[in-house]
Residue frames as a rotation matrix with the C-alpha (Angstrom) as fourth column:
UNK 1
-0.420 0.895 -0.149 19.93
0.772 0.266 -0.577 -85.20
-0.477 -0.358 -0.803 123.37
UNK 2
-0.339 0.715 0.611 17.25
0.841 -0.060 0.537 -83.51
0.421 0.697 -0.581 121.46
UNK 3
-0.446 0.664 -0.600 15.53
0.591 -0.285 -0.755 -80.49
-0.672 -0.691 -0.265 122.66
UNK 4
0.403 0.755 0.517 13.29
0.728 0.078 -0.681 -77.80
-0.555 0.651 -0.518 121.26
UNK 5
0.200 -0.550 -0.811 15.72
-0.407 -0.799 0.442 -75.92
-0.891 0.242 -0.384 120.07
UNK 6
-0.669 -0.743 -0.026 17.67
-0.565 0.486 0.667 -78.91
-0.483 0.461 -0.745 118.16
UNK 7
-0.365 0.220 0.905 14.84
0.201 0.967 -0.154 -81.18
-0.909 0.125 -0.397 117.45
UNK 8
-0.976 0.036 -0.214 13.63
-0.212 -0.369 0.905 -80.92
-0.046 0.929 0.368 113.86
UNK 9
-0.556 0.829 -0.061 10.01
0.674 0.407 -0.616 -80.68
-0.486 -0.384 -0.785 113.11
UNK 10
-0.418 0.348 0.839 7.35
0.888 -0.041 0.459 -79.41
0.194 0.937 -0.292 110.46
UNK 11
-0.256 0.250 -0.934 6.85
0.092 -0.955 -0.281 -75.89
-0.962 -0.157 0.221 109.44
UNK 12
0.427 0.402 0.810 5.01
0.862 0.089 -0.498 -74.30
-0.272 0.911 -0.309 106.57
UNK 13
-0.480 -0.801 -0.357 6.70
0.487 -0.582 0.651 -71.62
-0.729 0.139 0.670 104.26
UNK 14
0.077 0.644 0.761 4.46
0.980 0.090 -0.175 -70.01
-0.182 0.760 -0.625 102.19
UNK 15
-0.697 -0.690 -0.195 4.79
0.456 -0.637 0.622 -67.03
-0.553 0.345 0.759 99.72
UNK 16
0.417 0.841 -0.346 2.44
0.354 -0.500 -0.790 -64.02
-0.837 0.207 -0.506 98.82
UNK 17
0.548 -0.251 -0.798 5.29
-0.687 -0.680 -0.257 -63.31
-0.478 0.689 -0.545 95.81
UNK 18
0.986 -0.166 0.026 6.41
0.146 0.770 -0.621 -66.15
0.083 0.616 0.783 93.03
UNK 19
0.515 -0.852 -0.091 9.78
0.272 0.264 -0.925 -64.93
0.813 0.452 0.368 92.97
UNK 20
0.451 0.020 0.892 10.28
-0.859 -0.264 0.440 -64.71
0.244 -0.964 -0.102 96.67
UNK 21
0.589 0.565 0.578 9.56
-0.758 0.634 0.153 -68.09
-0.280 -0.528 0.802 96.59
UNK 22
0.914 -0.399 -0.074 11.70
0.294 0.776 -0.558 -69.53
0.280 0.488 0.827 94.13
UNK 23
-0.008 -0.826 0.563 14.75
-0.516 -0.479 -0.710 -67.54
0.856 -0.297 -0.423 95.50
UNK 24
0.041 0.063 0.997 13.99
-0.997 -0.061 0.044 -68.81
0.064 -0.996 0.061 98.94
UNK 25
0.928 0.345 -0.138 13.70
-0.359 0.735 -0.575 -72.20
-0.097 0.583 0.806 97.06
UNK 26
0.564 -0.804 -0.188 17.20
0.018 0.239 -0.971 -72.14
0.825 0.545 0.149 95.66
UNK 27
-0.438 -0.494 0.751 19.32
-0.843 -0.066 -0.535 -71.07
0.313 -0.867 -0.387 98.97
UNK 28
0.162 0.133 0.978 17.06
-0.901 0.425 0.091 -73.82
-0.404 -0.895 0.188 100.78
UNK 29
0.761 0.137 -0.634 17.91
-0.649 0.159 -0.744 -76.40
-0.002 0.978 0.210 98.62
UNK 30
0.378 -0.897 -0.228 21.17
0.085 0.279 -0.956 -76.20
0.922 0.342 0.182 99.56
UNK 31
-0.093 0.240 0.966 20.72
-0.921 -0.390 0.008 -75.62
0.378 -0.889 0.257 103.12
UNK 32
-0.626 -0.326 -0.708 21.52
-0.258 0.944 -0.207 -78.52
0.736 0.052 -0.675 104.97
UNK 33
-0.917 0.381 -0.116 19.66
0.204 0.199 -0.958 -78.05
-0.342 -0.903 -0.261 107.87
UNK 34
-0.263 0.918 -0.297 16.29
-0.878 -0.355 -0.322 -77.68
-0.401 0.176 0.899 105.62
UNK 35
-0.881 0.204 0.426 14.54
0.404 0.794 0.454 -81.06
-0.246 0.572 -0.782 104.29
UNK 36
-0.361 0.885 -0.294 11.78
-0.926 -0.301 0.229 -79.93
0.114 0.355 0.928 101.73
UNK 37
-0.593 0.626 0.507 8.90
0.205 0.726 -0.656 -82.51
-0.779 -0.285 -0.559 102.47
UNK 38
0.070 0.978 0.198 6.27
0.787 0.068 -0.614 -81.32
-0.613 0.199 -0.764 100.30
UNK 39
-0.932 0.273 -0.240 5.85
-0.337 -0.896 0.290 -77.99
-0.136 0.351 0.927 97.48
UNK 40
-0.210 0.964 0.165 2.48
0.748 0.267 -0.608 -77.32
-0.630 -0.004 -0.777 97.50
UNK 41
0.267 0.137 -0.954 1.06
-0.546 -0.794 -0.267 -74.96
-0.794 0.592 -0.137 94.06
UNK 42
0.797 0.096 -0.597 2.42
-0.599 -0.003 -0.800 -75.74
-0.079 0.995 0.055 90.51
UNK 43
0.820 -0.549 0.163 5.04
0.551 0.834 0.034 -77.95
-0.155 0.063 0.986 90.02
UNK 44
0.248 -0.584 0.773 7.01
0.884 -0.190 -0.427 -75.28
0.396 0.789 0.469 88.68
UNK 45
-0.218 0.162 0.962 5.58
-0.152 -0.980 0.131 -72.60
0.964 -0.118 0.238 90.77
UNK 46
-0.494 0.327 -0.806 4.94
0.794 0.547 -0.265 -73.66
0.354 -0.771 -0.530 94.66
UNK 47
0.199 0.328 0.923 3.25
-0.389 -0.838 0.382 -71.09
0.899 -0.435 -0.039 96.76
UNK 48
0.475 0.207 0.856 4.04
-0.852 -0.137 0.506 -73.27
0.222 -0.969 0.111 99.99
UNK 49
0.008 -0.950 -0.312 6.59
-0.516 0.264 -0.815 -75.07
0.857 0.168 -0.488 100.91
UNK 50
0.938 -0.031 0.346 6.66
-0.317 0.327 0.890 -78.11
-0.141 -0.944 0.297 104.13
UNK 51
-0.037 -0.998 -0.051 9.85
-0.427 0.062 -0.902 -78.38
0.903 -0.011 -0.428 105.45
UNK 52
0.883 0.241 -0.402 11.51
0.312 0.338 0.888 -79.72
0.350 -0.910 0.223 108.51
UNK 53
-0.110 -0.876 0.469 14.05
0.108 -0.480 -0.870 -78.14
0.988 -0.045 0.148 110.30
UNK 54
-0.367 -0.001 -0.930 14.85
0.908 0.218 -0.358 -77.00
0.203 -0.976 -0.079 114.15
UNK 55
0.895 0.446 -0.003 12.86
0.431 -0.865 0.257 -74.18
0.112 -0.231 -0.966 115.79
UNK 56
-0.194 -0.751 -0.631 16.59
0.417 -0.645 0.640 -72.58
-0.888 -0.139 0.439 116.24
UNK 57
-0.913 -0.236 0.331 16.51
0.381 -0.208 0.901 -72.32
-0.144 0.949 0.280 112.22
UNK 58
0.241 0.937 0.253 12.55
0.877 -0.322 0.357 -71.69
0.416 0.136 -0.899 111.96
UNK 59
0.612 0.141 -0.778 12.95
0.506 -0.826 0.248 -68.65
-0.608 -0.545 -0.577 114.42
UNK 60
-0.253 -0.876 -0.410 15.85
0.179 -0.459 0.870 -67.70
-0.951 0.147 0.273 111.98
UNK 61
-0.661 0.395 0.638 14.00
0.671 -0.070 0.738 -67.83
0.336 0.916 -0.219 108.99
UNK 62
0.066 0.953 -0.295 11.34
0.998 -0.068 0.003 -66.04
-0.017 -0.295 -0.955 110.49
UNK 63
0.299 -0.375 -0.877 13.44
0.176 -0.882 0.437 -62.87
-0.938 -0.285 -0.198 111.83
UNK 64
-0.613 -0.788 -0.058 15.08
0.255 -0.267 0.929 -63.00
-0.748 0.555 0.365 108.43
UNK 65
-0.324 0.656 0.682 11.56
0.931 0.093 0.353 -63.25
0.168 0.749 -0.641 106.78
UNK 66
0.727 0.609 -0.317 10.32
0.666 -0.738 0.108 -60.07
-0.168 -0.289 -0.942 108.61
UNK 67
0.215 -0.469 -0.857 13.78
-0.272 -0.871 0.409 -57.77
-0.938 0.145 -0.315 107.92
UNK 68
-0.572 -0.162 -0.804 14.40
-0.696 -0.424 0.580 -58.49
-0.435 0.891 0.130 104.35
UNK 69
-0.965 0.169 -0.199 11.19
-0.161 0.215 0.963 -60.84
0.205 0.962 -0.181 102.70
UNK 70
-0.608 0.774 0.174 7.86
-0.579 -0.283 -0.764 -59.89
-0.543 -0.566 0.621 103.89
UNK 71
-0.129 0.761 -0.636 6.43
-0.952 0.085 0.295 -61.83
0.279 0.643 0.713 101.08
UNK 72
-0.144 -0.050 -0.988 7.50
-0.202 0.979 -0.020 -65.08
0.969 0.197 -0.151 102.95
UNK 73
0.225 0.519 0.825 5.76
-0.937 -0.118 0.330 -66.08
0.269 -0.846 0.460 106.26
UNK 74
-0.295 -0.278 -0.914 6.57
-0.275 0.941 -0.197 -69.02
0.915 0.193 -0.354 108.32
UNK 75
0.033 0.424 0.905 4.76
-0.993 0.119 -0.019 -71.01
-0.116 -0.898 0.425 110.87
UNK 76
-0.499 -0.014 0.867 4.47
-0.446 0.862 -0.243 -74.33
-0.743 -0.507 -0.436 112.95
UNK 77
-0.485 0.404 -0.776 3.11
-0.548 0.552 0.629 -77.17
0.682 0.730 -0.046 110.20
UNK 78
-0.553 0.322 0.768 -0.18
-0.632 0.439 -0.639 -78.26
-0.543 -0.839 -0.039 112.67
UNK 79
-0.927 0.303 0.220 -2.42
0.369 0.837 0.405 -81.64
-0.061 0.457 -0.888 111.91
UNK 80
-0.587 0.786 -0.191 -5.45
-0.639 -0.307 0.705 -81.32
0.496 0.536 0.683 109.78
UNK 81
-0.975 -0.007 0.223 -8.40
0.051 0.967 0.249 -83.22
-0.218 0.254 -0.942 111.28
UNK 82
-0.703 0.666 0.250 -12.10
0.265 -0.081 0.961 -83.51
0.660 0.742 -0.119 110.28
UNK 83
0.583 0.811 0.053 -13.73
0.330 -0.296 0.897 -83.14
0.743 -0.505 -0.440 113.75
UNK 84
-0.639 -0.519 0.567 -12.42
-0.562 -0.188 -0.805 -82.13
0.525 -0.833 -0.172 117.11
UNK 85
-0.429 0.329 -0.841 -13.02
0.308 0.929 0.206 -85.00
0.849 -0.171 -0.500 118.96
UNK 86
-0.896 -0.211 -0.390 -13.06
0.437 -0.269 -0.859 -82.94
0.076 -0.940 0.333 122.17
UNK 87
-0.701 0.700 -0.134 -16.22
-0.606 -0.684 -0.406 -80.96
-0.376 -0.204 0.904 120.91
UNK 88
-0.739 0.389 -0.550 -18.11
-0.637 -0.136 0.759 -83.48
0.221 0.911 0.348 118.77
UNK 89
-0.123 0.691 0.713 -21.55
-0.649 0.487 -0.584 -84.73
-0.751 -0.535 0.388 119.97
UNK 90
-0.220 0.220 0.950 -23.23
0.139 0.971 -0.193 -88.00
-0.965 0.090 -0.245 118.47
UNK 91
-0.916 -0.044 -0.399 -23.90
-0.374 -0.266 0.889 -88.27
-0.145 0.963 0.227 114.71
């Protein structure tokens, strides 16, 4: 059974240094427990990376982003939408 530890689910990776990024690139690659979804930036060059993986591994990337690659930040990958239904009055 699934939980939130194990279950796998979208996170954004995104880099304030180019060669952060592609380093962090290669290793995940090969990282089974990462599935790149998406580079977002140059073909050549991403700045931001969607991935899916388990919050165990996200929380590990994270700690590992803050003690040795500050240029690389990771967070929860939330839906985009155009209104909030909850606030929007009549058009």
């Amino acid at each position: 059974m699934l939980d939130a530890q194990t279950a796998p689910a979208h996170y954004l990776i995104h880099a304030s240094d180019q060669t952060a990024m592609l380093d962090f690139l290669g290793h995940a690659e090969l990282d089974p427990e990462i599935r790149i979804l998406d580079r977002i930036g140059a073909p050549d060059a991403p700045h931001t990376l969607v991935v899916e993986l388990s919050g165990a591994k996200a929380r590990a990337l994270a700690q590992q982003f803050r003690n040795t690659s500050p240029q690389l930040t990771i967070e929860p990958d939330q839906p985009l939408t155009m209104f909030d239904m909850l606030s929007a009055g009549p058009l």
